[in-house]
C-alpha positions in Angstrom: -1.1 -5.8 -76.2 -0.9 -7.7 -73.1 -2.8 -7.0 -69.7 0.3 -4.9 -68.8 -0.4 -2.1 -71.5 2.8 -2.6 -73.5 2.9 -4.4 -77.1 3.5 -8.1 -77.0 7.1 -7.4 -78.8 7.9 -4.6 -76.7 11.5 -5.2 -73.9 10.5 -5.9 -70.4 12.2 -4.4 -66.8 12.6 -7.7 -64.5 9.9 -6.0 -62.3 6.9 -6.6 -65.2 8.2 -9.8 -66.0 8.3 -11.0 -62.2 4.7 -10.0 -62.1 3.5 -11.7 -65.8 5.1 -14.8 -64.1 4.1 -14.4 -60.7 7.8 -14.9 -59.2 9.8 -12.7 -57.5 13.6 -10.9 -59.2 15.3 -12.6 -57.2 14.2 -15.6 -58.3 14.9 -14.2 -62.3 18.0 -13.2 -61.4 19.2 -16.5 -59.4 17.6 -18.5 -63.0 20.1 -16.1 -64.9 22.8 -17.5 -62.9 21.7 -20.8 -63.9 20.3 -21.0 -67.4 23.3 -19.8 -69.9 20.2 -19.9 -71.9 18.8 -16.7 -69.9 20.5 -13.5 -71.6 18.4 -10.2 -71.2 19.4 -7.4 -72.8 21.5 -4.8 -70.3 20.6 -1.4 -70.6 21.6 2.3 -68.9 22.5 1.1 -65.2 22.8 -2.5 -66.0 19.5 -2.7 -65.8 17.8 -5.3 -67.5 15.7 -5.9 -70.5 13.6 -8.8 -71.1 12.7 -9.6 -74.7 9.5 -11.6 -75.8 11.5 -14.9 -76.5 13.2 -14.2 -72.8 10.0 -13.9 -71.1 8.9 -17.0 -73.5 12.1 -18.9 -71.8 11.6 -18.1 -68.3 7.9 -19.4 -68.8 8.8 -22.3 -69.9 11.8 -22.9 -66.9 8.9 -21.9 -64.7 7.0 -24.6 -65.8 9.6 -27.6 -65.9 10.9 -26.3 -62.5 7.1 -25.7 -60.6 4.7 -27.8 -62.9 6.7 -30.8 -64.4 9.0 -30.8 -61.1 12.3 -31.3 -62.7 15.5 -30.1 -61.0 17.5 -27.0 -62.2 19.9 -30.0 -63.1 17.2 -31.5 -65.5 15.4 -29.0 -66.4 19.1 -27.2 -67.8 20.1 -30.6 -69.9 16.5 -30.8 -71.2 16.8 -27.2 -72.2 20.3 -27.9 -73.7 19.5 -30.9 -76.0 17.8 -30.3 -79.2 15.3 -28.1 -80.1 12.8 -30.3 -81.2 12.5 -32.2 -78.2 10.0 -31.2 -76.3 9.1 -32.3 -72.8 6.8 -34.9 -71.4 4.9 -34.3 -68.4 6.9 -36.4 -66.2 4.0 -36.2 -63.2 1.7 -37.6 -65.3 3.9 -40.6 -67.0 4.7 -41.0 -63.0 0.8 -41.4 -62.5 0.0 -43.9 -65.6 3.4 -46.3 -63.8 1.9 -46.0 -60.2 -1.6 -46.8 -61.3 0.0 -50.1 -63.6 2.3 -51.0 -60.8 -0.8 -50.8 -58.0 -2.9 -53.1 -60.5 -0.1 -55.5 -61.0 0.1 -55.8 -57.3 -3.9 -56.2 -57.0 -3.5 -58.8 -59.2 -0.8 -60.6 -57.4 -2.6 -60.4 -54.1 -5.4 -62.4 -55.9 -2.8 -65.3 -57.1 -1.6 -65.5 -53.6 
């Protein structure tokens, strides 16, 4: 069971899932809009349902969009291509070229 009480392959309501995630719905909801991917379940009311491999999805969009710092743009092709691929952490490739680049220009000072 997870710190919410219910089993890990028990539905979600977007309330308990904006919580796990530490978003707000309206944020879930605009990602829905966004990521064809997104698809929870649609109950009595409309109201929606959030399975395992949903709130698996959304963790991961979470982390492209606020960790890696892709776009919604880039974060939806990288979700789109194949499954296999999985993503790089684009800040820190960014790191390893800055810290090359500022050597490279140490050493080009010195030539100078």
């Amino acid at each position: 069971m997870n710190s919410g009480g219910k089993a890990a392959t028990a539905f979600r309501t977007i309330g308990e899932v904006a919580k796990e995630l530490g978003l707000d719905a309206h944020v879930l909801r605009f990602w829905e809009s966004k990521f064809p991917q997104v698809k929870p379940f649609r109950g009595t009311g409309n109201r929606r349902y959030y399975r395992p491999e949903d709130v698996d999805l959304l963790r991961k969009i979470k982390r492209l969009l606020h960790e890696e710092g892709y776009t919604i743009d880039g974060a939806l092709r990288l979700l789109s291509g194949p499954p296999a691929a999985e993503p790089r952490d684009s800040r820190e490739t960014i790191r390893r070229a800055v810290k090359e680049l500022e050597e490279v220009r140490r050493l080009l000072a010195g030539v100078t």
